[in-house]
C-alpha positions in Angstrom: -374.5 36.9 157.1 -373.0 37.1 153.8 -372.3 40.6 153.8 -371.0 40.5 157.1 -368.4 37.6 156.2 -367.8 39.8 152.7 -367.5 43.1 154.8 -364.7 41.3 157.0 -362.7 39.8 153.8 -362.6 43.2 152.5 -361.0 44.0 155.9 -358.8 41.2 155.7 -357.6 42.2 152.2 -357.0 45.6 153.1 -354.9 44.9 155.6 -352.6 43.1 153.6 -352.5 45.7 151.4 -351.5 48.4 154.1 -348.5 45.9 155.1 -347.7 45.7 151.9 -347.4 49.2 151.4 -345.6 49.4 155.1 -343.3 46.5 153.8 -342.8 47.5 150.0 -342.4 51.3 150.1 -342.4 52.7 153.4 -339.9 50.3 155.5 -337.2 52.7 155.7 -339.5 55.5 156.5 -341.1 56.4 160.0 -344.1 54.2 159.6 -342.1 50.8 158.6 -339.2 51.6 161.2 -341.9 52.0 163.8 -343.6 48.9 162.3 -340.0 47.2 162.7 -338.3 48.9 165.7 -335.5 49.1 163.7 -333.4 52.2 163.3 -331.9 53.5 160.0 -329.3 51.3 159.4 -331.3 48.0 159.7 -334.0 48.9 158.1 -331.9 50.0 155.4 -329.7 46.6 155.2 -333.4 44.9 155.3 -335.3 47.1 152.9 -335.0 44.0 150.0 -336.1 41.5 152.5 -339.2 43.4 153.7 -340.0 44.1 150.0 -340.1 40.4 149.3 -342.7 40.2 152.5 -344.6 42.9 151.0 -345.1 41.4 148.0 -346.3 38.4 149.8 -348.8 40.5 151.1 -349.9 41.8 148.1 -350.5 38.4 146.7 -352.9 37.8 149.7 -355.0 40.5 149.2 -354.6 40.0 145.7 -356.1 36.7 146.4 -358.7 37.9 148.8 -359.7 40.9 146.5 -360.4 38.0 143.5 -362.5 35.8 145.9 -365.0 39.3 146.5 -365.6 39.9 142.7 -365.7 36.4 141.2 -369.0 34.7 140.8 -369.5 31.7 143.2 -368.5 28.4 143.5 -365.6 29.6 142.5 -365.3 33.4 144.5 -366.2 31.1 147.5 -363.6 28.8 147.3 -360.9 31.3 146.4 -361.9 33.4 149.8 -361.4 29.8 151.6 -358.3 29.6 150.2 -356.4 32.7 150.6 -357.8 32.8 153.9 -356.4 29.5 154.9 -353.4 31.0 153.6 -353.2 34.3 156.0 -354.1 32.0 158.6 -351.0 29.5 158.0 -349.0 32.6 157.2 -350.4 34.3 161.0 -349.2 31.7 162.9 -346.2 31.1 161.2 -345.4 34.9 161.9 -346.1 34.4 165.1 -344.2 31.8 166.0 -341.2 32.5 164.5 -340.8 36.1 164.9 -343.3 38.3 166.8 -346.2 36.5 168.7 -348.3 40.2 167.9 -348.7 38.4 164.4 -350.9 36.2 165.7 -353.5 38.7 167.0 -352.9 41.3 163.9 -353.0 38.3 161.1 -353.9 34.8 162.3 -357.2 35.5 164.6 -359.1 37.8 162.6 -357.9 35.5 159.3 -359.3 32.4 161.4 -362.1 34.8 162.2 -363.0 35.8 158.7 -362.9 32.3 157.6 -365.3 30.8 160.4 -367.4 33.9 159.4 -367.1 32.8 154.9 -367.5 29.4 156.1 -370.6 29.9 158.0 -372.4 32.0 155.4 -371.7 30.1 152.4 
């Protein structure tokens, strides 16, 4: 069970890094405008504001990537954490401005966790 629920936060994490990169470097490129729907000249008036999001992500998988290598109590505890926070963060998102959030973050975050939580 422990590799499974370590096998899904390394999922989790790289996820965030992907939208990260999406967010950070790519949003005014054909991957982030198609990530978006916005065309050139939104995504290009947005480009700071998805940078900030990106780094957001970052810090989640940042988080995430810490709670894999560090020994436990404490790499268990960091995984809760930071996977409380993509959770919060998932239904935020999808509540405030795409409901896709919620089945791209949020479940398998909530997912993830039940599945740390259960092996540890």
């Amino acid at each position: 069970m422990q590799t499974a629920a370590n096998v899904l936060v390394g999922l989790v994490a790289a996820f965030h890094v992907y939208v990260m990169v999406l967010e950070m470097f790519l949003w005014e490129r054909k991957p982030g405008r198609e990530l978006s729907g916005f065309d050139a000249d939104m995504a290009r008036a947005t480009a700071p504001l998805a940078a900030n999001q990106g780094l957001y992500n970052g810090f989640l998988a940042a988080g995430l990537i810490w709670g894999l290598i560090a020994a436990d109590p404490t790499g268990y505890r960091v995984q809760i954490f930071f996977l409380i926070c993509v959770v919060v963060a998932g239904v935020y998102g999808g509540a405030t401005a795409n409901r896709r959030i919620l089945f791209v973050q949020a479940l398998p975050g909530a997912v993830t966790l039940a599945a740390v939580l259960a092996a540890g």
